[in-house]
Biopython code that builds the backbone (N, CA, C, O; Angstrom):
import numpy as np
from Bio.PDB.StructureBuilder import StructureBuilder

atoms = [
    (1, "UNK", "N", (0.813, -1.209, 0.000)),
    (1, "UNK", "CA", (0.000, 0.000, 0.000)),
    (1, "UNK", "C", (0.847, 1.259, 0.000)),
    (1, "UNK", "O", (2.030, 1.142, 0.319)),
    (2, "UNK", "N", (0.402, 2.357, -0.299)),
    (2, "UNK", "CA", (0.678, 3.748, 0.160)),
    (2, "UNK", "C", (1.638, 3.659, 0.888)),
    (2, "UNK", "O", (2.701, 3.952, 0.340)),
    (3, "UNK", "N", (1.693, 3.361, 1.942)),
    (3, "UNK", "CA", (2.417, 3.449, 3.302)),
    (3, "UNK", "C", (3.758, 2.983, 3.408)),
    (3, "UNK", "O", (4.664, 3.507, 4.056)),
    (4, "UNK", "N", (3.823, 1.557, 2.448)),
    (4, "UNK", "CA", (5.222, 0.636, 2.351)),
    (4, "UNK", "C", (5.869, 1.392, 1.426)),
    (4, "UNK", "O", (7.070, 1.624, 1.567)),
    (5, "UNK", "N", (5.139, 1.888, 0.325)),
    (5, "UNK", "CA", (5.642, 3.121, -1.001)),
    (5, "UNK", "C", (6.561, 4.391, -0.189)),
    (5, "UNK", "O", (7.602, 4.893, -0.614)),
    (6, "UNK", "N", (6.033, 4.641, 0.753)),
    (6, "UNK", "CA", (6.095, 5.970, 1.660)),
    (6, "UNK", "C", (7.311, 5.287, 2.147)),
    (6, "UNK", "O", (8.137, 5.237, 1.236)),
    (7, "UNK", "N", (7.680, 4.811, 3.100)),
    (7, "UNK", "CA", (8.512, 4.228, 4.100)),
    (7, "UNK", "C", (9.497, 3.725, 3.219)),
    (7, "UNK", "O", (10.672, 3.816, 3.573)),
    (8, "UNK", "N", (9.206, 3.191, 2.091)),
    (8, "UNK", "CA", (10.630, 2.816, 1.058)),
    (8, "UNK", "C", (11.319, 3.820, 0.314)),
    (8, "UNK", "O", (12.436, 3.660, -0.179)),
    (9, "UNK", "N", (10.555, 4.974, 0.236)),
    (9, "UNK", "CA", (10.837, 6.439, -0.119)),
    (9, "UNK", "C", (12.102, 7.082, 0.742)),
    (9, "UNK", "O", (13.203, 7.606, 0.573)),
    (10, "UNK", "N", (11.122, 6.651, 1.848)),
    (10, "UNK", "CA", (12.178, 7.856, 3.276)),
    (10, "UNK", "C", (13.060, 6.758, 3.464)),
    (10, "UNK", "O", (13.907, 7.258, 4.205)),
    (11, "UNK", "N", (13.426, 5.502, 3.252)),
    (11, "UNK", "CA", (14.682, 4.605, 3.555)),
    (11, "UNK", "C", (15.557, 4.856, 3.096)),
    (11, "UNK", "O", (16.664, 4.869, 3.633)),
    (12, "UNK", "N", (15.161, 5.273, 1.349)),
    (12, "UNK", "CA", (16.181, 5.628, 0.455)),
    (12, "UNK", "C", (17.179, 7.073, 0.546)),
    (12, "UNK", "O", (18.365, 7.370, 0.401)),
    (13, "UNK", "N", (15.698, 7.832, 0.929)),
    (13, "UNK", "CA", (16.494, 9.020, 1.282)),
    (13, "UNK", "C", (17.756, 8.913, 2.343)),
    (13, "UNK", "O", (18.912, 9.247, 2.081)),
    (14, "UNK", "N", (17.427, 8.536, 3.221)),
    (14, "UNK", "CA", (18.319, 8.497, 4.709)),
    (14, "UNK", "C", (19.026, 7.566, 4.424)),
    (14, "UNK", "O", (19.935, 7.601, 5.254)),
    (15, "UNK", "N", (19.289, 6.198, 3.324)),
    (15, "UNK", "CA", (20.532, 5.354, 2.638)),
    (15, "UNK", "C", (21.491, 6.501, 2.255)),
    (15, "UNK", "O", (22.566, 6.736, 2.808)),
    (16, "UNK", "N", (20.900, 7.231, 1.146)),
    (16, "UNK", "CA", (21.091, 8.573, 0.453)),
    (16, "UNK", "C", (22.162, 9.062, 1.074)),
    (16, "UNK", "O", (23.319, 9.050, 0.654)),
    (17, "UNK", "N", (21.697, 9.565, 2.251)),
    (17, "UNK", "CA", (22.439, 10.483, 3.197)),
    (17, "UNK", "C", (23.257, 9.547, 4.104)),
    (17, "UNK", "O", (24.373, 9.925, 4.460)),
    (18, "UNK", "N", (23.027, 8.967, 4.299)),
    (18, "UNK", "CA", (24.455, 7.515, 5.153)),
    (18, "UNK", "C", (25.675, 8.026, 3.533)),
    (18, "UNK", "O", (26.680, 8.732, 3.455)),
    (19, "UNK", "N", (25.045, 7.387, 2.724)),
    (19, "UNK", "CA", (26.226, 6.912, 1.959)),
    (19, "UNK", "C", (26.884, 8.061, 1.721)),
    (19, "UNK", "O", (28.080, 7.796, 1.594)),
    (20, "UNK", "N", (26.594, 9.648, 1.555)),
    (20, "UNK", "CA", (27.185, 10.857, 0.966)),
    (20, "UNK", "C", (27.681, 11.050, 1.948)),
    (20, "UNK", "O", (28.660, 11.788, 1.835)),
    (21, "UNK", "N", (27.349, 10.540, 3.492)),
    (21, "UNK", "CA", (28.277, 11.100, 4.467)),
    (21, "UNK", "C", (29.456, 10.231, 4.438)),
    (21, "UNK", "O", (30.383, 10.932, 4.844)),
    (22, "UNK", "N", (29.702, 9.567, 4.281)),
    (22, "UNK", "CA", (30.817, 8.541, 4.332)),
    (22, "UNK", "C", (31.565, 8.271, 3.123)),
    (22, "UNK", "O", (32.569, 7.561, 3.080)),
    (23, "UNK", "N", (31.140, 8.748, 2.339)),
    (23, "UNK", "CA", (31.164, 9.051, 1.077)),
    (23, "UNK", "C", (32.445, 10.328, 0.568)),
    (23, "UNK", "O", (32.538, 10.675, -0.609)),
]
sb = StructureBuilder()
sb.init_structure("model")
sb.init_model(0)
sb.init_chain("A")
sb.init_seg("    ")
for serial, (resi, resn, name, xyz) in enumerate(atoms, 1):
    if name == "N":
        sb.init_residue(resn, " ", resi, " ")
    sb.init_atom(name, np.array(xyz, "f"), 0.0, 1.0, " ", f" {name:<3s}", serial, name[0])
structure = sb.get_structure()
């Protein structure tokens, strides 16, 4: 649903931002 769409969204983002920090 919606919600798992949503939550796999904001995971990616905040992967996103792990990896550019260490990065």
């Amino acid at each position: 649903g919606p919600v798992v769409i949503g939550n796999l969204v904001v995971l990616n983002l905040f992967l996103a931002l792990l990896l550019s920090n260490f990065g």
